[in-house]
N, C-alpha and C positions, 0 to 999 in steps of 0.2 A: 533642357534649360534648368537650370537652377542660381537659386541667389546667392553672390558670398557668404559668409560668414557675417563679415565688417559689415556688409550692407543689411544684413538681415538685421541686426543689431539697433543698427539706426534708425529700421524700419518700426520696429517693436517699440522702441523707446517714444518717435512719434504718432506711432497710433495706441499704444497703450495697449497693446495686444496683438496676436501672430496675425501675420499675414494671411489671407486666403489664399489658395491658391493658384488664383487667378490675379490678385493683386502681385504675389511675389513673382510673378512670368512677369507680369508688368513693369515691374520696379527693374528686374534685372537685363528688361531690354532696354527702359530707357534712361539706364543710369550705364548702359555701355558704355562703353569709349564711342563709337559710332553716334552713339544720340546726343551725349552728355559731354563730351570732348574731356574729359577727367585728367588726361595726361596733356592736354595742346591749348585750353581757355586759356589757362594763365602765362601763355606767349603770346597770345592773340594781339593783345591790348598794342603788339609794338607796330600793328598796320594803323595808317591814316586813312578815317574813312569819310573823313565831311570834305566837305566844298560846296559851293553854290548852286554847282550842278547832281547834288544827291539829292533826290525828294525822300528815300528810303535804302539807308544803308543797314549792314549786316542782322541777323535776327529773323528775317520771314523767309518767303518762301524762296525770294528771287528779290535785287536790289532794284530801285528803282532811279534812273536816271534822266534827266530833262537833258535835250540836246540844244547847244547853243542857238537861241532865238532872240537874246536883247542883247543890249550892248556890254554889259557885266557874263553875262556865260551864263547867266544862273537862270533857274526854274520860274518863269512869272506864266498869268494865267492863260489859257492857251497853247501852253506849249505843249511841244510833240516829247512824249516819252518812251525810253525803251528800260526793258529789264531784261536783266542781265544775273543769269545765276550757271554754276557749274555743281556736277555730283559725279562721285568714282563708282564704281561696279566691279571690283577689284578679284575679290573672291568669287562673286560667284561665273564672275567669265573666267576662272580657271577650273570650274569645278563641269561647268557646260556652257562654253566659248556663244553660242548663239544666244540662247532667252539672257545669257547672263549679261550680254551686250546691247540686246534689242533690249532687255528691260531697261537698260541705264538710260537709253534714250526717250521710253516713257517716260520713265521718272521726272528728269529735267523736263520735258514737256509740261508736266502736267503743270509743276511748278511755276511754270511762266502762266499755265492756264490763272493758277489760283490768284494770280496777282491783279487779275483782268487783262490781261492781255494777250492778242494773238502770236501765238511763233514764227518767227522769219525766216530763222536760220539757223544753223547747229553747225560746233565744230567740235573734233574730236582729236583726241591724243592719246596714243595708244605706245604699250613700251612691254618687249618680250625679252626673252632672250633669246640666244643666239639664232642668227637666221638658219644654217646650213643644221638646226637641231631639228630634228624629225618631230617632236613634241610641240616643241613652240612653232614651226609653221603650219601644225595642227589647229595649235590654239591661233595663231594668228591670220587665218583662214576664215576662223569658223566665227571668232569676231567681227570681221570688217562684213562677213553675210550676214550676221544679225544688224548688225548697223544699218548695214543697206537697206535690209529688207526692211528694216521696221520705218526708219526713216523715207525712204522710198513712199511706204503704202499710205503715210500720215502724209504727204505730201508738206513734208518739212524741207529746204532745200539744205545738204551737209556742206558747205563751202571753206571749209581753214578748217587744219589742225596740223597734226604731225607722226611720227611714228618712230621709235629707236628700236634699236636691239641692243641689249648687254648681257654676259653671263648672266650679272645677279638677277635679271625675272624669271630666270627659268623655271624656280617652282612658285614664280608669283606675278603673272602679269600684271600691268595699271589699264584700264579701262578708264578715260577720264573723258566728258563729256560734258558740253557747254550750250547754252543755249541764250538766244538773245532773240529777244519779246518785241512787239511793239504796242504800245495803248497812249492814255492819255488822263489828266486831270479827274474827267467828268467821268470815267471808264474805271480806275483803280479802284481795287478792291489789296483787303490787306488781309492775314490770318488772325486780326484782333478781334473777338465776339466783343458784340455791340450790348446787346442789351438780354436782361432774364425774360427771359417768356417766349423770345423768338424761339424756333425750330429748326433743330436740327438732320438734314436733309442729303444723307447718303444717295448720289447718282451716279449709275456707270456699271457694272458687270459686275456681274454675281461671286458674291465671296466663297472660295475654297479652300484647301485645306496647303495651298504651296504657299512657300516660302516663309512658315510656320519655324520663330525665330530668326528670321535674316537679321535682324542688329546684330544678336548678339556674334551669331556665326561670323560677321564682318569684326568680329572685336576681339578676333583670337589667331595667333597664329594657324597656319594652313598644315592638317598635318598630312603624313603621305597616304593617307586611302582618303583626303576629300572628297575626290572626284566620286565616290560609290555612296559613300558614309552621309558627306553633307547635300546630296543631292535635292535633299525636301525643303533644303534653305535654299534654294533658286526660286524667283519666280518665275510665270511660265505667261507672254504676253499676248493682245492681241493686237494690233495694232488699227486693224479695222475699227472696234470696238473706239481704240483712240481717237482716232478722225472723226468719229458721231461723237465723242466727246468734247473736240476742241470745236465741230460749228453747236452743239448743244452748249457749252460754255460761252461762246461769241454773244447769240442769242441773250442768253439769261443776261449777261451783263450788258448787251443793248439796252436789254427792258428794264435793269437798274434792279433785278429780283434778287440780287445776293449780298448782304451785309457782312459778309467774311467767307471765305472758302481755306482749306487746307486740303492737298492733297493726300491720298492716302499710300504711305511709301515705307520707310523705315518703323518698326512695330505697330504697323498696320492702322485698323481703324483706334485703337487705344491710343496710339502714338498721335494718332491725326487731330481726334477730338479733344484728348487732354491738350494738348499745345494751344488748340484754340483756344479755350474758354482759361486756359492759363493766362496764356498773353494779356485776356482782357479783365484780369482779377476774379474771376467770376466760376461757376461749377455748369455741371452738366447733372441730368437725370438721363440716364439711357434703358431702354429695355431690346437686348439682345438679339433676342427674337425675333423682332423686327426685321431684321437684316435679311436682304433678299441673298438666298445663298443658292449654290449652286451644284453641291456634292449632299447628301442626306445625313440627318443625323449627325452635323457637328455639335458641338461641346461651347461652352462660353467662355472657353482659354481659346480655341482654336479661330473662331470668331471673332475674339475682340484681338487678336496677334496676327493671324492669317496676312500676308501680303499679297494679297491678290492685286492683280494688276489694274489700270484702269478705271480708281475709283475714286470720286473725291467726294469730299463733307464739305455743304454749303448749311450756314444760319442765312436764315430766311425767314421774314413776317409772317406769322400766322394766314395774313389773308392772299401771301403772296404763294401757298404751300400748294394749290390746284393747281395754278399757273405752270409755275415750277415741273407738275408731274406730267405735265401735258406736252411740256416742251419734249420732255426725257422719252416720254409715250412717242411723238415726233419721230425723234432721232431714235428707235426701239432700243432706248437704254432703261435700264431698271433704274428705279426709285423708291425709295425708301423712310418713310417720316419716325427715324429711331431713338428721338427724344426732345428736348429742348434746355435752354439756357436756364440755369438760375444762378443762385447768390448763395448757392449753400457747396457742400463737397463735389467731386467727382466721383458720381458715383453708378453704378452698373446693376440693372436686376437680368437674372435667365431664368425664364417659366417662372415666375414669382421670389425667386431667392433672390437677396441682394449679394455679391461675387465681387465687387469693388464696389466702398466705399472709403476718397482718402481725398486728401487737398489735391488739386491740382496743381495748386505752383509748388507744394515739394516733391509732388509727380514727377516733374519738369526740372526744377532747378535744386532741388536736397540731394543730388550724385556729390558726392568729397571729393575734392580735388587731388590727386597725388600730386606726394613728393618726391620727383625723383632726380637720381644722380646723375650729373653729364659729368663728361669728359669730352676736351676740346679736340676737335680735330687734329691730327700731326700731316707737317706738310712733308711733300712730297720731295724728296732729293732730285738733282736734276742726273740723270744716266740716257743721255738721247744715243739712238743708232743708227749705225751705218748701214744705209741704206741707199740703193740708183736713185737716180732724179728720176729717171724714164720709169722705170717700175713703180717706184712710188706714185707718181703720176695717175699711172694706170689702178693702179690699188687702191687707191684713197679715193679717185673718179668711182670705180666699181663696187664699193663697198653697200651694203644694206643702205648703210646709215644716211649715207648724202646720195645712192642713185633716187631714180626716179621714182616717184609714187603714183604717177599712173596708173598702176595697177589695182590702187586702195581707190583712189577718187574718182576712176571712170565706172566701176558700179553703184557711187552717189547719183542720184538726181541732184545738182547741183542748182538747175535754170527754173526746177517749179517755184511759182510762186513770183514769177516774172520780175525779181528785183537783183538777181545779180547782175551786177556791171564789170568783174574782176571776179573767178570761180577759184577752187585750187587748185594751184601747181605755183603760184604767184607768193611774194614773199607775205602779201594780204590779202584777205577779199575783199570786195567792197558790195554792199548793197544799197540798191536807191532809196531811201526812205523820203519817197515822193511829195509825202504830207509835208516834208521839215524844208523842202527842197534839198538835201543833203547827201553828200556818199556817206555812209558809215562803216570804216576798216574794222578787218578782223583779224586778228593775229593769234595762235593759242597753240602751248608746244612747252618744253622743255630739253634743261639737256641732259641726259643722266652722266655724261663723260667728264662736261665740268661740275659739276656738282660730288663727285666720288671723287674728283682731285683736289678739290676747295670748293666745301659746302657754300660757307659766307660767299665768296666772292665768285664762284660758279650762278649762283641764288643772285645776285644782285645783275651779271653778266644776263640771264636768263632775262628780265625785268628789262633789263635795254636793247637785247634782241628784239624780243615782241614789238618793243619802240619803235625802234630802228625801221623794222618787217611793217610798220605802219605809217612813220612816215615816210619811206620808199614809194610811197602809192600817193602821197601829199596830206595825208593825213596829221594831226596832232592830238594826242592820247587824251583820252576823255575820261575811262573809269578802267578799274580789271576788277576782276574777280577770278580768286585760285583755287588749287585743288593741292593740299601739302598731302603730300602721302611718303610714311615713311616705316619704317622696319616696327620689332618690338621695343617702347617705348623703358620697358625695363633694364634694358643693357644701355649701360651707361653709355659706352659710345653710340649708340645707335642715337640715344638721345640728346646728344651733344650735336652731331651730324645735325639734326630735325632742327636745333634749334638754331642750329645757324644760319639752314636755309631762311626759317623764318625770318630770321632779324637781316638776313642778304635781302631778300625779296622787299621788306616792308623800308630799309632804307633809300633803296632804289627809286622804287615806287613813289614814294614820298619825296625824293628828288627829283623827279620827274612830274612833280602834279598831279598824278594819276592816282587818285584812292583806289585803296583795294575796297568796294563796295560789299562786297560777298564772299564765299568759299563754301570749301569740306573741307574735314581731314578726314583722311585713312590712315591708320595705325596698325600695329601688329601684321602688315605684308612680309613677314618671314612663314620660309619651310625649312623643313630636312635640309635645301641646298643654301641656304642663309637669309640675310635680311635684303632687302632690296637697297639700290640705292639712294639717297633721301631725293625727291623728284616733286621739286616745287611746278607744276603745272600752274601755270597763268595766262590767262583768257582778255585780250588788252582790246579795249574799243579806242577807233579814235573817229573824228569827223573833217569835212571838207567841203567844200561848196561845190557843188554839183557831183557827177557820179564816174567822173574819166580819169585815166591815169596815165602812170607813163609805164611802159610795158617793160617787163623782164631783158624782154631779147635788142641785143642792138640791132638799127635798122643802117645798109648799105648806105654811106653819105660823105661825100669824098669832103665835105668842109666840117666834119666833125671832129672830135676829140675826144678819147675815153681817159678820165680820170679818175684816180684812187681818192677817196677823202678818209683817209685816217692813216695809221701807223705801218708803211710798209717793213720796218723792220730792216735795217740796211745794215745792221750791227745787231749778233747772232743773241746779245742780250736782251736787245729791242723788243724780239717778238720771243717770248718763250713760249713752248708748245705744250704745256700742259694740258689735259682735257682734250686732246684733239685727236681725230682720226685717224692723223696719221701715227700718234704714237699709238692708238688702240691698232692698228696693222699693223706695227711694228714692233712695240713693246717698247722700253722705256719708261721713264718720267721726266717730269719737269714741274717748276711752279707756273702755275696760271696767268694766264696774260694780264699785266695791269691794263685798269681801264680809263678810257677819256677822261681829264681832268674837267669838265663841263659838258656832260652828256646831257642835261637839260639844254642849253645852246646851240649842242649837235644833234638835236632830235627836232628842236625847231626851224633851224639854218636848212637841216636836209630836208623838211616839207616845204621849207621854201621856196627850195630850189627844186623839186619836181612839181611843182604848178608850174615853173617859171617855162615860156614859150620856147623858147628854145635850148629845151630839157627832151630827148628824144629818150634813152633808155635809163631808168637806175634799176641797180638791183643790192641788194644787202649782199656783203658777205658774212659767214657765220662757219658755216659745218663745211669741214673740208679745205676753210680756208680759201684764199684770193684761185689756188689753182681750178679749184671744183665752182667759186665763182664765176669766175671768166669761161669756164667751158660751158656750162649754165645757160651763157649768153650769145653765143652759137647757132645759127640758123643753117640751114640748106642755102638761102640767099644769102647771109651776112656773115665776113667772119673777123680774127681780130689781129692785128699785129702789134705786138706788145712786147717790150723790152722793159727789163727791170737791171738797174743800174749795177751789178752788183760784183764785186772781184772776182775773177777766175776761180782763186783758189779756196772761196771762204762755202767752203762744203756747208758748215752749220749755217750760214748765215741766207745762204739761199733753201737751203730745207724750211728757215724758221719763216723767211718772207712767203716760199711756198704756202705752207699748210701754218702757220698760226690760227687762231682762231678769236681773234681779240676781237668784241664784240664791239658797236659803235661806228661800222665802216661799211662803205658803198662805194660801188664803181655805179660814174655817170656817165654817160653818150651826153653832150653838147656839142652845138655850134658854139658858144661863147665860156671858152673855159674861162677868160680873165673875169667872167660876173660872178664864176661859180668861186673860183680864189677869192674872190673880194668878199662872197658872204662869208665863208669860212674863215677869212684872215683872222686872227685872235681865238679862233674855236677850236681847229681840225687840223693837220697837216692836210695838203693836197698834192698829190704828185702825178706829172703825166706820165699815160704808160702807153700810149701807143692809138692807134687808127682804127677806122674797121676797112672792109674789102669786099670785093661784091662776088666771093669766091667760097665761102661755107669752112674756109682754112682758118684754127686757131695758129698761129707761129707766133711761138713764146719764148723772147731769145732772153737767157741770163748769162751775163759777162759774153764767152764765146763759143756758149751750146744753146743750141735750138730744140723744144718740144714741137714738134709737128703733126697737128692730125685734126681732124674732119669732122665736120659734124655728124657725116654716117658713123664715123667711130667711136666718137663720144656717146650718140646716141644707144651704139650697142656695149660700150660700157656700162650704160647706166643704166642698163635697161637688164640689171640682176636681178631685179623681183620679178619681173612681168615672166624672164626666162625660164625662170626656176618652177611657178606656179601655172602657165599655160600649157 
């Protein structure tokens, strides 16, 4: 670790003398890019984060959202609250795929911990490259085991997320990780210290000597010996250790014993404490020593930067500081009284020496903002290929990207925790949040295909996916919070890309009602093999009255109707294929699909219409296009006959209705299509395409060729991961 130059500079000037050298580790983990956002604050500003239903938007540890309970939507007293935050683990799951995975899933834990509230639910998005690569189904292995495990053993249920393969993560995967909380008015706790004199109250597992430097290590490109080199920037987790954490957490804040909490995550316990007493204007006295550690003979750099897992900082009343150790005694977590609140510096003594003393808030907020240079995006020419319908077909059904994930989500516990009502494999989950009476949808994914072919408008696509994936289940979008991860932020184009997604994502969002209440960024994801592609990950809640939905799969029903609600593409300009599947199996380009002229209208028409009684299946299409849709929806008992209107001879134009990818669209199973037309009239196009059969046969006729095949077939299409890794 060492400090710039520039920041040294600025450090000197405002203390009027060198740094210690425990202060300059400090300053340069948390004026990272990782802590300090130096290259991404100043795009932030273009997300919309208020509405009536934010009680706590961006800034702590986890946002805080009121789920509609009056007749305005908004937070009044009583109401039932959830938090809602996401965090990436990007590096260090490439460097060792397991702790580098399970830690991310502590972390976001914890962080819903410090806010007061209990965790419900976790979802996760995860993005490699190429499947058939020996390394990345290494890494991409060893990920979804740490996830499991740890999530598994915390009795967290994992319900929604997503998974891609592209080249560019091969030397950089995204580990991105979401978590959504549940608490209440009289329960909320924030990271602001309250008042000088309370005590400062380290509880939870003994500090060592890992992950010593993670910020900064997260703030730099990945070079080719990580894996060996940056190994001691991993943390290493327990998750046992976490479970006595999250009911010791319940606890304390039943009994109302904690006036602020911060986790302890990104530069450790210096990171955790300065932010506290930051936020609330105010200083700290710490003595080092204190710290229950758990290797011998640490140092008071190693100590106050160490990321050990597992550990958070509560302020707490002096008369409340017994209590407090008796709970942690309880739950056999260690506890620690390592100093208390005041009104003067931030400041640190080891065995009597003072080692930091400095402001806290330009601890926190003195990081300089860069300047840096973008360059826009250049769009994509269009050069599509020829290619069979029938192969195609089968390719784009079989591919990583759109088969099954089965494979990831059957080693979740997805049912602990007895509130899911909808798990994954669905285009949302949904969980009962019994206290509110309500379902609460989960959506959270990204696409790296459309966003490498049109950052903006891939970034905006992405945003009404998630929508989309939530009102299919009846839901209507409530809050997101994102995960922007993008290359090194110094090369101009990389940072032109980043900045598109941004302003894709936040106009979207913002036309859709749904504030982005929270996020991360990840920056500098480039190696040796380049920069990643910019992978705006977004985490979308929405809610519903009661906890039921209408399912994926069509059900056998001789007076139904399967309809398309949006752009079938009948005319080969209609639907361009950019971003899609099928040109990543085939090669090509194209520009990207435009999208719904009123996707606010078509987000609330389609949760409409899946409450509506006689709404039997919807399902989103999105990846892979209406072909990989409709096979999707395929049963053993149910299957579908479907004819798409389209000329003999128009090669392109049935490819483009095949596999486009234009976001905004669902097929619906009804008995009453004309109710379904009449909501959409003025919104959506709607087109009939055919029946279902009580025969497990997809027969897919376009002009005067038929695709034909089965749901055993499809199933073994799409069942690439499960084959490849059992």
């Amino acid at each position: 670790m060492s400090l710039a130059d520039s920041d040294r500079e600025l450090v000197v000037e405002e203390l009027e003398r060198e740094p210690t050298p425990a202060e300059a580790a400090l300053f340069e983990n948390l004026w990272s890019e990782h802590c300090a956002y130096r290259s991404s604050r100043p795009l932030l500003s273009a997300f919309d984060s208020e509405g009536e239903q934010v009680v706590i938007g961006p800034g702590d540890d986890a946002a805080v959202v009121a789920l509609p309970g009056s007749e305005d939507g908004g937070a009044e007293e009583g109401s039932t609250y959830i938090t809602m935050g996401i965090e990436s683990h990007n590096h260090p799951s490439y460097v060792d795929p397991f702790d580098g995975a399970a830690t991310g899933v502590g972390g976001i834990v914890r962080d819903t911990l410090s806010m007061g509230a209990y965790p419900i639910a976790l979802a996760d998005s995860l993005y490699f490259g190429e499947f058939d690569d020996e390394h990345s189904k290494y890494l991409f292995e060893g990920v979804v085991e740490g996830i499991s495990h740890y999530g598994n053993c915390i009795g967290v249920p994992t319900v929604a997320g997503s998974v891609d393969f592209h080249p560019d993560y091969e030397g950089n995967p995204l580990v991105n990780v979401a978590c959504v909380g549940l608490t209440n008015e009289e329960r909320l706790v924030t990271a602001v210290a309250q008042e000088p004199g309370n005590k400062l109250v380290l509880v939870g597992n003994g500090t060592g000597r890992d992950g010593l430097g993670g910020a900064s290590f997260a703030s730099e490109d990945l070079a080719e010996d990580a894996e060996t080199e940056d190994r001691p920037a991993v943390q290493v987790g327990d998750p046992y250790a976490e479970k006595l954490l999250i009911e010791a957490n319940e606890q304390l804040v039943d009994e109302g014993l904690i006036e602020s909490a911060r986790d302890l995550g990104a530069a450790g316990l210096g990171g955790a404490s300065s932010e506290l007493v930051a936020k609330g204007g105010l200083g700290a006295q710490i003595e080092l020593e204190r710290v229950h550690q758990r290797e011998p003979n640490m140092n008071a750099l190693e100590i106050l930067l160490a990321e050990s897992q597992e550990r958070m900082c509560y302020e707490v009343e002096p008369e409340n500081v017994d209590r407090v150790a008796e709970i942690a005694e309880r739950f056999d977590l260690g506890c620690s009284v390592i100093g208390e609140v005041t009104e003067q510096n931030y400041t640190c003594t080891f065995e009597g020496e003072t080692v930091v003393d400095v402001d806290a808030y330009f601890l926190g907020e003195g990081a300089p903002m860069n300047d840096l240079e973008s360059e826009q995006p250049a769009q994509p020419e269009t050069d599509l290929p020829d290619a069979d319908l029938e192969d195609a077909f089968e390719t784009v059904l079989s591919s990583p990207n759109t088969a099954s994930k089965r494979w990831v989500y059957r080693q979740y516990d997805h049912e602990v925790g007895v509130r899911t009502s909808v798990g994954p494999g669905d285009d949302a989950a949904i969980i009962a949040v019994r206290e509110a009476e309500q379902g609460l949808a989960i959506s959270s994914g990204a696409a790296p295909s459309w966003t490498s072919a049109a950052p903006y408008e891939g970034a905006k696509a992405i945003a009404l996916e998630n929508a989309t994936n939530v009102a299919a289940k009846g839901a209507t979008p409530l809050a997101a919070v994102d995960c922007l991860n993008g290359g090194n932020p110094e090369k101009p184009d990389v940072y032109g890309g980043f900045t598109a997604i941004v302003d894709g994502l936040a106009d979207m969002c913002e036309t859709l009602s749904a504030p982005v209440v929270g996020g991360n960024v990840s920056l500098y994801n480039d190696s040796v093999t380049g920069p990643i592609p910019p992978t705006p990950t977004l985490a979308m809640v929405g809610t519903k009255e009661g906890y039921d939905a209408p399912p994926l799969s069509v059900e056998a029903d001789s007076d139904s109707t399967l309809l398309l609600v949006g752009d079938l593409g009948l005319e080969s300009g209609d639907a361009r294929l950019g971003g899609s599947e099928y040109l990543a199996r085939h090669g090509g380009s194209d520009q990207f699909p435009e999208l719904p002229a009123d996707p606010a209208a078509l987000v609330e028409t389609l949760a409409d219409v899946a409450n509506d009684g006689d709404t039997l299946a919807v399902h989103d299409v999105s990846h892979g296009g209406l072909a990989v849709a409709l096979a999707e929806m395929v049963t053993e008992e149910a299957g579908l006959e479907v004819s798409l209107p389209i000329p003999d001879d128009a090669d392109e134009a049935v490819a483009a209705a095949l596999f486009h990818e234009q976001p905004g669209r669902a097929l619906v199973q009804t008995e009453s299509p004309e109710t379904v037309s009449a909501a959409f009239d003025g919104v959506a196009p709607v087109v009939e395409l055919g029946s279902t059969t009580d025969d497990g046969t997809l027969a897919l006729t376009i002009g005067n060729r038929t695709i034909t095949t089965d749901a055993g077939e499809i199933r073994d299409h799409r069942a690439t991961i499960e084959r490849e890794l059992e």
